[in-house]
Structure formats: C-alpha cells, structure tokens
FIMAR-619908 format. One record per residue (C-alpha): x, y, z. Coordinates in steps of 0.25 Angstrom, whole numbers, plus 5000, padded with zeros to 4 digits. Layout:
REM FIMAR-619908
c1, c2, c3
X, Y, Z
...
***
This chain:
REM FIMAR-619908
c1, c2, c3
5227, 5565, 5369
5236, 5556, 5374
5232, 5542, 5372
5245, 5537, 5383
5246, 5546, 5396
5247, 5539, 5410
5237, 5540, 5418
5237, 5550, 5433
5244, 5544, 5443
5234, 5551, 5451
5219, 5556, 5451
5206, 5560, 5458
5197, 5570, 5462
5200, 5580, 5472
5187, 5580, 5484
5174, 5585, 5477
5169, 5599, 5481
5155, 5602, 5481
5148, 5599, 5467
5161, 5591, 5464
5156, 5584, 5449
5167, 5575, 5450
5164, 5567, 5463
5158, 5553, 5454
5166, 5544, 5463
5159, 5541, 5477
5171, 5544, 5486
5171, 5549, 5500
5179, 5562, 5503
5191, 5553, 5508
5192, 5547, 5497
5192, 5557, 5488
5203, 5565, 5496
5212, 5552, 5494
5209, 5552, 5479
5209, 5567, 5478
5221, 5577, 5477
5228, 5572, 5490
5245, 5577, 5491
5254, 5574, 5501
5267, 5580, 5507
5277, 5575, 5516
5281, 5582, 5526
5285, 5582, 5540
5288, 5593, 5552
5305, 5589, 5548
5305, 5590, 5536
5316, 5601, 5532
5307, 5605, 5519
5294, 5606, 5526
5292, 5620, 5524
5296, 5620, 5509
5287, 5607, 5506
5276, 5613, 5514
5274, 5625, 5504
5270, 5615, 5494
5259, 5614, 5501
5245, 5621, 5492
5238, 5631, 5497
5223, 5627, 5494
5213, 5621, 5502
5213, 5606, 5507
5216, 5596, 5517
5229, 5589, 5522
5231, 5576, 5529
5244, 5576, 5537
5250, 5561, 5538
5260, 5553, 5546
5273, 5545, 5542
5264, 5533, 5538
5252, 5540, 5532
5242, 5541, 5541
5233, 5555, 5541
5236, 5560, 5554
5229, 5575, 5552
5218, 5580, 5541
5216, 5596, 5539
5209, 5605, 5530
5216, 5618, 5526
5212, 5629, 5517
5226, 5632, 5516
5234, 5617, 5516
5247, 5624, 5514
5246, 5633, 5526
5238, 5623, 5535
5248, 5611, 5534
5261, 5621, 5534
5256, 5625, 5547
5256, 5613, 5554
5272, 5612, 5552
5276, 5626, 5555
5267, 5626, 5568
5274, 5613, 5572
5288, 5618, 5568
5284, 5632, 5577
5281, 5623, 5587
5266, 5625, 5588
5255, 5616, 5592
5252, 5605, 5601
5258, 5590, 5601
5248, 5585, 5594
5251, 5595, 5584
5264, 5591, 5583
5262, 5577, 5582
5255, 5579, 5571
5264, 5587, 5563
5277, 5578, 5567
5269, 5567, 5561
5267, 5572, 5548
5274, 5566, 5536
5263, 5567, 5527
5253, 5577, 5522
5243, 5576, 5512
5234, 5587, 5504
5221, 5588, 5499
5216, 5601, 5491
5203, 5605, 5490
5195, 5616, 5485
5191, 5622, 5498
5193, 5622, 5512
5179, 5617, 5513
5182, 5604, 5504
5195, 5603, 5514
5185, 5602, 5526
5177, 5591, 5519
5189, 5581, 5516
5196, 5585, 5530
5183, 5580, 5536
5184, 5567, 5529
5198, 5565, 5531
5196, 5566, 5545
5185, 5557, 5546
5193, 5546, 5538
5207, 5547, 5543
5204, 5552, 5557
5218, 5557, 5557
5224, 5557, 5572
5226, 5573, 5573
5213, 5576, 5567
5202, 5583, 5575
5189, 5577, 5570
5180, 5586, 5564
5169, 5590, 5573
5160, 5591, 5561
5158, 5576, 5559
5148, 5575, 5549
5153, 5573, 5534
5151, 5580, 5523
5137, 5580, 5515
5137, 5575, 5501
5124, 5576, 5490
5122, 5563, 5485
5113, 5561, 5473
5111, 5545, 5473
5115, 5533, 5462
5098, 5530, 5462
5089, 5531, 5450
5082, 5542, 5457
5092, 5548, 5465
5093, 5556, 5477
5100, 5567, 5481
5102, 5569, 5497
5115, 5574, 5505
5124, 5563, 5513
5136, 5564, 5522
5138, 5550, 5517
5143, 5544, 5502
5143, 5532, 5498
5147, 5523, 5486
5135, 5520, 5479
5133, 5529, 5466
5128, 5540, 5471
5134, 5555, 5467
5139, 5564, 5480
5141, 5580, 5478
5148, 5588, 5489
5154, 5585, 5501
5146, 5599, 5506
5150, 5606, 5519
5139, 5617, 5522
5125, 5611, 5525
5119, 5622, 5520
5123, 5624, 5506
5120, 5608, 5504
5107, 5608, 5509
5104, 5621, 5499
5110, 5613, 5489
5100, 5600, 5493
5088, 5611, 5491
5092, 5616, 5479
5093, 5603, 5474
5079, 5599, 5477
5072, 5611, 5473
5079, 5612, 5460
5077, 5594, 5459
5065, 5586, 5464
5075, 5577, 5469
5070, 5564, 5478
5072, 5564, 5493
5066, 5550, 5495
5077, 5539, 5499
5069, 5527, 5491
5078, 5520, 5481
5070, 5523, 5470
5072, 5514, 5456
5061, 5509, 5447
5057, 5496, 5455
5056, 5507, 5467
5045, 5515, 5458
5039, 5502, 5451
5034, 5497, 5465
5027, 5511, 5470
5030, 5509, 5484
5033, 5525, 5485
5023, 5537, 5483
5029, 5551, 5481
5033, 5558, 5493
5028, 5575, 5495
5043, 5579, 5488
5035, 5574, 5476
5023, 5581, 5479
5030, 5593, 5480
5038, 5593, 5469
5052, 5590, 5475
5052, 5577, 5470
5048, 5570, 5456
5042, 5556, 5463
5052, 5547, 5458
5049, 5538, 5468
5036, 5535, 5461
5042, 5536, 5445
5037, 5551, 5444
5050, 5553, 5438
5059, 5546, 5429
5073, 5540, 5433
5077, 5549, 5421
5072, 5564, 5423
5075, 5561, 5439
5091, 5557, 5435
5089, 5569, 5426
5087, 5578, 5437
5099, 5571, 5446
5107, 5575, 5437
5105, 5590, 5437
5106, 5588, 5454
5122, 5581, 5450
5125, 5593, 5443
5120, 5603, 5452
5128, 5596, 5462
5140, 5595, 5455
5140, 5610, 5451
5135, 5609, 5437
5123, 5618, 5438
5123, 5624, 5424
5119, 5611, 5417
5107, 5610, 5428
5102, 5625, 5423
5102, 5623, 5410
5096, 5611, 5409
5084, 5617, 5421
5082, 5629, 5411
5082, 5619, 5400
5071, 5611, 5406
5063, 5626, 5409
5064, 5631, 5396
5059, 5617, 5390
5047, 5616, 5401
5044, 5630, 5397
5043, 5629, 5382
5035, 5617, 5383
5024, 5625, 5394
5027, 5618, 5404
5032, 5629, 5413
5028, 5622, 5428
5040, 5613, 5424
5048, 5625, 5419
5046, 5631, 5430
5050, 5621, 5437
5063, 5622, 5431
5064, 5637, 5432
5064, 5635, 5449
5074, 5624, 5446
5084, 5635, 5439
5082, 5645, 5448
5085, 5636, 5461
5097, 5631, 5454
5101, 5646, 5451
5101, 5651, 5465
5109, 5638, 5468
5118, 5641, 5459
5120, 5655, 5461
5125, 5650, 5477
5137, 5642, 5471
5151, 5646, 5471
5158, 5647, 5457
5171, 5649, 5452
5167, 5653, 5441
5160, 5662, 5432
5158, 5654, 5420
5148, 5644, 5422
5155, 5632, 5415
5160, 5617, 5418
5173, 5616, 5415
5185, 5608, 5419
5200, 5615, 5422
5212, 5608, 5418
5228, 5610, 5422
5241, 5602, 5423
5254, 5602, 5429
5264, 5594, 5427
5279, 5592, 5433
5290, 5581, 5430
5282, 5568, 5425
5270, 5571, 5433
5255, 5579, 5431
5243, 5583, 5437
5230, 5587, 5431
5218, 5594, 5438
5205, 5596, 5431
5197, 5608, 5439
5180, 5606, 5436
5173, 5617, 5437
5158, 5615, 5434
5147, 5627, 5432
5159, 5635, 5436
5162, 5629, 5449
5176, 5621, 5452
5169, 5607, 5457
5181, 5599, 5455
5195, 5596, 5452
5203, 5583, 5448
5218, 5581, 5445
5225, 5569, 5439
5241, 5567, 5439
5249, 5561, 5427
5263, 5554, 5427
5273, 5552, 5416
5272, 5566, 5409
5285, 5570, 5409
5288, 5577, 5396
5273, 5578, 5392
5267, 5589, 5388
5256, 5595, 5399
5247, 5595, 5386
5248, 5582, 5388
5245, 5579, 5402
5233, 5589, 5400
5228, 5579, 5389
5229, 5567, 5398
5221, 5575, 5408
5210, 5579, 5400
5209, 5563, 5395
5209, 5556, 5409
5201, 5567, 5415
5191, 5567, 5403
5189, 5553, 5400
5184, 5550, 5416
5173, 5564, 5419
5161, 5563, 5419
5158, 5577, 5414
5166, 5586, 5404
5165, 5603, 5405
5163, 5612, 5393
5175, 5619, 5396
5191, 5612, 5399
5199, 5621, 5402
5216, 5617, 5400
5228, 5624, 5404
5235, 5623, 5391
5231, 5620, 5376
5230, 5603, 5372
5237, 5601, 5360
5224, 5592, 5355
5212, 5599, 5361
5202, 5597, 5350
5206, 5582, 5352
5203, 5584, 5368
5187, 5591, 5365
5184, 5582, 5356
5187, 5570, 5366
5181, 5578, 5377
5168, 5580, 5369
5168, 5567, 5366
5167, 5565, 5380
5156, 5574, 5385
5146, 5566, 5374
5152, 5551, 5381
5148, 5561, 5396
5137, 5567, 5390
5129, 5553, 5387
5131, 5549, 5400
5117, 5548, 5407
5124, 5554, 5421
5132, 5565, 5414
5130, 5579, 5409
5129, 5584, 5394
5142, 5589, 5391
5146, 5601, 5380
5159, 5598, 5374
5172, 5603, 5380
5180, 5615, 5377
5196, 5613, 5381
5199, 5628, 5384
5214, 5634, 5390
5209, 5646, 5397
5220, 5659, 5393
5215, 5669, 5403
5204, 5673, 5412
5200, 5666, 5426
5200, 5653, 5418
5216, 5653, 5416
5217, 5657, 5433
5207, 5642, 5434
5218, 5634, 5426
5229, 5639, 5433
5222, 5636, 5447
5221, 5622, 5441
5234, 5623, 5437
5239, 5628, 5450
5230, 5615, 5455
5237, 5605, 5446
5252, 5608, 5449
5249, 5608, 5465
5244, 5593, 5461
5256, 5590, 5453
5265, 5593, 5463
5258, 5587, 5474
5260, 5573, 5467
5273, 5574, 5464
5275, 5579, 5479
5269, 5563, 5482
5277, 5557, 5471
5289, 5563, 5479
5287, 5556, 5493
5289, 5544, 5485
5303, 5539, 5491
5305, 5531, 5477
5298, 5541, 5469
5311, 5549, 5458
5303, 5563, 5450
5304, 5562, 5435
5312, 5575, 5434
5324, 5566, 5442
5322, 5554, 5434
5323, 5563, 5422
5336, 5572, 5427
5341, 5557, 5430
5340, 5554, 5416
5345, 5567, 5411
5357, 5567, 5417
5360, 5550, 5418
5360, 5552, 5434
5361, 5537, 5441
5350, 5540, 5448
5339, 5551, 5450
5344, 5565, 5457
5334, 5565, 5467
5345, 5576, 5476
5349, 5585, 5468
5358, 5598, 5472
5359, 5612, 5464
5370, 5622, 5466
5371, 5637, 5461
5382, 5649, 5465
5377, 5663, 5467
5385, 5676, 5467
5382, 5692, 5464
5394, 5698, 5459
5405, 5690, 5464
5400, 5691, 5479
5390, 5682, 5488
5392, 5669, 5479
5384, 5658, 5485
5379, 5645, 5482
5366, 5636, 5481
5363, 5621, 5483
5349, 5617, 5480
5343, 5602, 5484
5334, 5595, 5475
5327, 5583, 5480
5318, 5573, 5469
5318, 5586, 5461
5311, 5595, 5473
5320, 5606, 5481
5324, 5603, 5495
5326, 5617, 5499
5329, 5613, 5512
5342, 5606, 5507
5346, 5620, 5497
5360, 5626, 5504
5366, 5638, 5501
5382, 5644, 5500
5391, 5654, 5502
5401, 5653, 5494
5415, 5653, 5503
5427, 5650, 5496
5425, 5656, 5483
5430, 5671, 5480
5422, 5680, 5470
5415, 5672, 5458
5418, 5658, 5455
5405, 5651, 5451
5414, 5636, 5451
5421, 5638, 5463
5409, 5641, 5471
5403, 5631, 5466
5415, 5621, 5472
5412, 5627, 5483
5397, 5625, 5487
5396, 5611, 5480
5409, 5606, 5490
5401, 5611, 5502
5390, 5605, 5500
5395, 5591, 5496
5406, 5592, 5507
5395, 5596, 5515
5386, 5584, 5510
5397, 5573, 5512
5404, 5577, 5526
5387, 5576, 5530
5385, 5563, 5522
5373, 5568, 5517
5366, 5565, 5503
5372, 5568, 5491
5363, 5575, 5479
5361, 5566, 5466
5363, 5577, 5458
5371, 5590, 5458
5368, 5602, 5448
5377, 5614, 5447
5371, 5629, 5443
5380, 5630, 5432
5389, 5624, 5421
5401, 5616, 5420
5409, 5626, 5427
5401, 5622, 5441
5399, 5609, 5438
5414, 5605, 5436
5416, 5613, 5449
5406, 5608, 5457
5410, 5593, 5452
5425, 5595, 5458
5418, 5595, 5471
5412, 5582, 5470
5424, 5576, 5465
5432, 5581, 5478
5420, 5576, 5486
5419, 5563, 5479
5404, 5564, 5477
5407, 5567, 5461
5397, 5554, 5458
5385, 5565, 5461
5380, 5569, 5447
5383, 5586, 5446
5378, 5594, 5434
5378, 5608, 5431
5367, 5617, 5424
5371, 5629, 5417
5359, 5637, 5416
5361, 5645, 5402
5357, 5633, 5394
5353, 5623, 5403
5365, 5615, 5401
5367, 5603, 5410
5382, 5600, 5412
5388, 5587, 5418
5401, 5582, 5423
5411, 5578, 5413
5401, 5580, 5401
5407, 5592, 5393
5393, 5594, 5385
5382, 5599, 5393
5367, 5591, 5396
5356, 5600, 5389
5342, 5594, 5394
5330, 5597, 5388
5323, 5609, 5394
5311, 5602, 5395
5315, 5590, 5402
5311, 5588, 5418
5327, 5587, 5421
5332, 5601, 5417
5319, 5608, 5423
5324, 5600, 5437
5340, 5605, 5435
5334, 5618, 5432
5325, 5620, 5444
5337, 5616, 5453
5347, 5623, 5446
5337, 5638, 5447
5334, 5633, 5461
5349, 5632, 5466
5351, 5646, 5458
5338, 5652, 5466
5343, 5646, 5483
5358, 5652, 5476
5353, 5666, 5473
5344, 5670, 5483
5355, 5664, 5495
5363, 5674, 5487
5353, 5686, 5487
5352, 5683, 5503
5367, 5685, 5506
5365, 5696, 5497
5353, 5703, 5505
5362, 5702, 5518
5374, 5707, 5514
5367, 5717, 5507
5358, 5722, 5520
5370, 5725, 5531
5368, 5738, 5540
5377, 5740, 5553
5364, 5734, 5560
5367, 5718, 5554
5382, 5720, 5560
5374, 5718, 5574
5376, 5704, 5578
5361, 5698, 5581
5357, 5708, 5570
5354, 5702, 5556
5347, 5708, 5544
5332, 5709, 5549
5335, 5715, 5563
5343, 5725, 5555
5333, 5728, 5545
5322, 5726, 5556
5330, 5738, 5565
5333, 5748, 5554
5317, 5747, 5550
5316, 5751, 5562
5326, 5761, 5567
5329, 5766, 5552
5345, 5766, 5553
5356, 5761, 5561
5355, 5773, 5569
5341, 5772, 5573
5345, 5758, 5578
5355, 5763, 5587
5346, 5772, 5596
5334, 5762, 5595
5332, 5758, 5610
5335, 5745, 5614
5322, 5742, 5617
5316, 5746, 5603
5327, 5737, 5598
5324, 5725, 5607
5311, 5725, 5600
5316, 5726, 5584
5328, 5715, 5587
5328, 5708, 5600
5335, 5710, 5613
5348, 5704, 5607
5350, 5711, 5595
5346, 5724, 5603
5359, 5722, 5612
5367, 5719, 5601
5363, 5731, 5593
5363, 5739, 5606
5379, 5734, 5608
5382, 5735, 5593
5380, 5752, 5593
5385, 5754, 5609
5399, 5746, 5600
5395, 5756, 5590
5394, 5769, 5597
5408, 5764, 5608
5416, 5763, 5594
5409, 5777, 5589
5413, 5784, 5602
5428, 5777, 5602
5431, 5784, 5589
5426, 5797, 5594
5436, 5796, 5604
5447, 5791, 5595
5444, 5803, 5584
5444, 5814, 5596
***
C-alpha cells in the first residue's frame, strides 16, 4: 500500500436513493447536489464548436442547471435523457423555434452544469429542490409544492420512527427522499407489524421513567408497543430492535432474516413457542416485503464495485454499493499527481481512502484488475470489519474477499462502473480546462520533451494523400490545450504539383496556409508537426523561412519507428512509448492522416459517380441518384412528365433538365440532316 499519495482534489456522495446506507451526514438535498457529482460545460448559442462539444454530453438521467455569464442559475430541468434534452434547446433556437422568452434564455446561456442520477425519478426530486432554492427566473414553479417525505428514526434513547418532509440537524438518521405515498405508507406498516415500534411524542430517558408521570397507552395493550414509556423495556433490547428497522430501511434485509429465524429457532428449542411464533409472523411479513422490492441482482449479497480511469496526471474512482443485491449507492473520488503511476496504484489509494472512512465493509470486493499485494489489502480490510464490528451502532461484519470478476454478468457490472468512472474523469478535466491559467500535463511534458520556450497550447498537424498518382490532397488539423478544434481542421487540393511529390506538395499547403494566416494577421500555432520525416520537414521549413515565421518550432514524425526529427539536428528524438508526450504527437499525427483520407475518399466518390444527368447544371449527385431511382435510366428521365419531375427535383432543375434534352434531341436531329 502506498504510505505517500496525495489525497482527491475532489470527493462526495452523489444524491441518496431510497435505502441509500450511505446518507450519515444530515444534508438537505441542495446541498448534497452541490457536493455530489456536479459537471459543467461552457457553451453559448455562438459558439462554432457547439455541436461537437455538445455530443460530450451523457446520455443518462439527471438534471442540468443552465447559467449566465456571471453565474447565476437562470433555468433547472430534469431529463431522462440529458444529452438529448439540453442539445434540443440550441438547435430549436438555431431553426428558429420558440418564443422570446425562449430565446432569451438560450442567448444568455454561458454555462451548463450536470447532475446524474440513477432515475428519472431521483432527477424529479433534486429539480424540485433546486427549484425551490435558487428560484431560477425562467423556471415554472412546480405546482406540486410540497417536498418530499423522509423516514426519520430519532438520536433518542427510545427512538421514534415517524415520516417528515422536514430534516433537521440534530442526530437523527433520514432514509428516502420517497416520491409515491403509497409505497411509503406500506413501508411504515410493515415496519410496525414486523417492530412494536413507539408512536408516542414523549422524550423519554430514565429521569422521564423514574418519575412515572406516564401509564401505557392501548398500542401497549395490544401488543404494538413494548411500554417504554413505563421501563417495560430496556434501553438496550429497544436499540436492538432499532437497528434491524436501520437495516430494513437501508436495504439490508438478509441480516434482519437471519437474525428473526435465529431468534425463532432459539424461542422454539427453549418451548417457548408464543414468542417463536412471534417471530415466525415477523419473517413472514418481512418476506412479502421483500419479495415487492426491485433488484438487480440475483445473488443476494453485499458487495462493493470498484473501477478507475485515469488520463494525463489526473484519476477518478467510483465505488458502486450494492446491498442484498440492490444498487443503494455510489461514491467517486479524483486523484492528482499520477502521471506515470501504475492504475494499480491508484486503485490502492482508493481502497485505503474509501476504506479507512465506511462505516460498513461487504463480504465481497470486486476490482477491475489484480493488486500487486492483495493478501496485504484482506488482511488490512479484516482488520477493519473487527475495529466496525465492535462498534455498538455497526453491524457484525465477515472478512472481505477481493475478487476480479473474468466472466458472466459480474464482469458486464465493472465495465458499467467503468463506463461510470471515465464519464467523471473527463468531466473534471473538462472544468480544469475553463481555467484561463490552467496548462494540461501532457503540454507541460511535450514542453519539456522537446525544450519548447513555452507550452504548445495551438498546435497544427499536416498530412498529403494521394491514390495512384492522381487526387493528391492535403490535411491541417487544429489542436487546442491538447483537445481538437475541428471547426478549425482545413482541407487542400493540391494545385501546383504534377503527379507524385510528397515534398513539393508539402511546400505547397504549408505556404497557403501561413501566407493565408499573415495577410489575416491571425494567431500563429506554437507548434507545427509534419506527417513524415526529414524530407517534409526540410521542405515545409523553407517555407517558414521565405515567410519569416521560422522562430515557430516544426518537427516531423515518421511513423515506422516513431522517430521524432527536428530542425538542424541530424540524429532523430526517440521518446519513450509510454510517455504522455508521444501518445499527444501520435493522436494528432493519426488524426490529420484520418481528415486527409477521407477528404480524399470524398473526391474520390464524386468523380467516380458521373452519369450525363450530373452534367445538368442545378443537377448534383443526390438529384441524379434520386432521378435514376426512380426513372431506372437516363432514358426513362427523358420522357418523365414535367410534372412527375417537379415533384422528384423542384421546378428549377425540371426546366433545366427539360432544356438540357430539347439541346439534346435539336443536336440529334442536326446530325441526321447532315448525314442524309
């Protein structure tokens, strides 16, 4: 285990759903929002890379906040799908839908921040406490004022159990939020059959049961309450009981059964069997209940699910807790400063800060990958269940087993986790990015690679294309703090280059686009990387000389070994192939070959798809293709009425197709006459 690791930049539970185990802190829902997994995205309706930056966006359930340029909440929202909802408001604005106020509120967006959730249902409940707390301007209100009911069990020697739309700071545990009446007050009624639970409001302690001021009420007559209020009970067998209605409540039935049939089986063997009975009702009652629940599940079993992705210098962590086989939970932490550490590693870290804070350890652990120590790890976690285990509040806990599922269902529930972490990872990084100061790793590393004065925060990529001598063209790809700016990618024909002359082309495209760049007094890039050796980086660099722009650093990157090749240095620079630096010049170089070959494929694809019918003006491929669908041949075109083709291409292009065979048929008819 690491002794030294830095500790998460960021952590915190994401908003509790029902039976959630891990809601210790008295938080409302607002503020368990803020602390939960919250990402943001800067955007606005003029922004050239919207619809790229907008596929970012997850698919899963949740709610987003839209937020002005000083960042204020203007709008709140739930969506099952977050990627579609909030992608919808742009391109109804951009088509020109909706109202003014509509409109308004999409120009004023610069901001918008995500929340996932497990359900659309949980997405209703935090939209309804957003709204209620930050009363955005361009909200509705929800008709449905009321907030969402909560089960409290009380911080009381005797405590109560009761249902409140109201938490407050005081000890006490809350279950829930729960968003269907029915279902709450069944589980309320189950609780009470199973639990002779008090339903008194006396704030009953010793001195309160030493000065008899109470008699028992009729629930103590009939057996729905034990008589604390008179010392019938102990404070102990009544905490006892408390904490089989926590477990129930936060999902972890199968203790509660096997300590009920327990309790049977010992009234039974001792003849006392109208206390075992007792106990059998108990079961059966918590049977049926269980039977209702949902799981996901069919192995009964606690267990926690852990994945990790990491990118550049920074991690993320997530812990998925599945109790009695029901998902109740989820938690996430973020790492810095693992740049060049081993996942392995981060995992470790994990485990120990995640760990060394619960409350409750599962039998089962699953991992994504294999630790390099485990038996160091179980006996530390073992170790851990007896410190939990003699806790007075806390369940008796079995030792651990670290497990690293290889097939099956359980392998499909890391990789969701998985899938789960990365989404995080990139989220964060996406935050880190709006910093104006802020320079990625990767750059500050490819600075120090290849002794740049300073980090390459533009960088551009060119690549040649050719098939067989003919169609050569040319790629320019944009990279911006390591990202791709695809709105900024361009694309050439080559012009002034016969047959196949990888160099010259080269000269070419590089001279047009830093001509280009200068006569507009635009930005110049930090960093220039040629697709190819020292062939196209000498030529490409006798352009920036005839410019005068040769103090921009230019590298070439030969592709068989990876080589990296500079100017006026005759050996080549051979990174490691583990290094952030040559994974970056890789990803651009493969880029700028990918935007190169399929513009190439494109010219390819219309040259190779000409009929008579594309030597129509106001005729292009689709029409053509469209009219030979459905006509079959040129021929059938010519004798299609003109109304027929009004309808497949539009009054225009029906003239001009109507003119282009009368030409057709006036030239036929010339001939004849000439050949008679």
């Amino acid at each position: 285990m690491s002794d030294t690791f830095p500790l998460p930049i960021y952590d915190g539970d994401d908003y509790p759903p029902q039976f959630d185990d891990e809601a210790e802190q008295e938080e409302d829902a607002l503020t368990i929002a803020a602390e939960g997994e919250q990402f943001r995205l800067s955007v606005t309706i003029d922004d050239f890379t919207l619809e790229e930056r907008l596929e970012t966006l997850p698919k899963n359930p949740g709610v987003y906040q839209f937020k002005n340029g000083v960042g204020k909440v203007i709008y709140v929202g739930k969506a099952k799908n977050l990627k579609n909802r909030v992608r919808s408001y742009f391109q109804n604005y951009r088509r020109g839908e909706g109202d003014a106020k509509f409109r308004a509120l999409v120009e004023r967006i610069s901001d918008v921040e995500l929340l996932l959730t497990d359900s659309d249902v949980e997405a209703l409940i935090l939209e309804n406490t957003l709204i209620k707390k930050l009363k955005p301007r361009y909200n509705v209100m929800l008709k449905d004022d009321k907030t969402y009911p909560w089960v409290c069990v009380t911080n009381e020697p005797y405590p109560r159990v009761f249902i409140t739309r109201r938490k407050r700071h005081d000890g006490s545990k809350y279950y829930g939020p729960y968003t269907e009446a029915l279902y709450l007050r069944y589980l309320m009624r189950t609780l009470r059959e199973i639990f002779p639970i008090r339903t008194c409001d006396y704030d009953i302690d010793d001195d309160f049961i030493a000065r008899k001021k109470i008699r028992v009420c009729l629930e103590y007559h009939i057996k729905r309450c034990e008589g604390p209020c008179e010392g019938f009970v102990s404070q102990t067998d009544y905490q006892a009981m408390i904490k089989k209605v926590k477990q129930i409540l936060s999902g972890r039935t199968k203790d509660v059964e096997k300590e009920l049939l327990e309790e049977m089986l010992w009234f039974s063997e001792n003849m006392e069997f109208e206390f075992a009975a007792q106990k059998r009702d108990q079961l059966a009652i918590l049977a049926e209940y269980v039977n209702k629940q949902k799981v996901v599940t069919d192995e009964l079993v606690d267990r926690d699910i852990f994945a990790v992705a990491s990118e550049e210098d920074d991690a993320c962590g997530i812990i998925f807790k599945v109790r009695d086989g029901k998902i109740v939970g989820k938690q996430q932490f973020f790492f810095a400063n693992v740049e060049g550490k081993e996942q392995t590693e981060v995992l470790e870290a994990l485990l120990e800060r995640y760990y060394s804070a619960a409350d409750y350890i599962p039998e089962e652990i699953f991992l994504p990958f294999e630790l390099p120590d485990p038996d160091t790890f179980e006996a530390w976690l073992s170790r851990r269940t007896r410190e939990l285990s003699n806790d007075e509040t806390a369940d008796a806990m079995k030792p651990p087993k670290l497990t690293v599922p290889k097939i099956g269902e359980k392998v499909k529930l890391i990789s969701m986790v998985q899938s789960n972490a990365k989404f995080l990872l990139g989220e964060i990084k996406i935050q880190k990015l709006k910093q104006d100061d802020f320079v990625p790793h990767v750059l500050k590393a490819l600075q120090r690679d290849l002794h740049l004065k300073k980090p390459p925060r533009h960088i551009e990529c060119f690549d040649n294309s050719h098939f067989q001598g003919s169609e050569t063209v040319s790629s320019m790809v944009y990279f911006e703090n390591a990202k791709a700016k695809k709105s900024e990618y361009r694309k050439y024909k080559i012009l002034t280059v016969q047959g196949v002359d990888d160099f010259a082309s080269m000269k070419e495209v590089v001279y047009r686009r830093y001509a280009k760049l200068i006569q507009d007094n635009a930005e110049l890039p930090d960093l220039i990387v040629i697709d190819g050796g020292k062939g196209q980086l000498s030529s490409a660099y006798e352009v920036l000389k005839e410019l005068k722009i040769d103090h921009i650093p230019i590298i070439g990157l030969a592709k068989r070994l990876e080589e990296v090749f500079e100017v006026g240095k005759s050996d080549s620079l051979l990174l490691p192939k583990s290094s952030s630096s040559l994974r970056l010049l890789q990803q651009i170089r493969d880029e700028a070959h990918r935007f190169a070959i399929t513009f190439h494929r494109s010219l390819r694809d219309k040259r190779t798809l000409q009929t008579e019918l594309t030597q129509i003006p106001g005729v292009g491929k689709k029409k053509a293709m469209k009219l030979l669908e459905e006509c079959g041949s040129v021929e059938g075109v010519r004798h299609t009425s003109e109304p027929e083709l009004v309808r497949l291409v539009g009054l225009a292009a029906m003239k001009k197709i109507v003119e282009y065979f009368k030409e057709q048929e006036a030239i036929g008819a010339q001939e004849n006459i000439i050949a008679e």
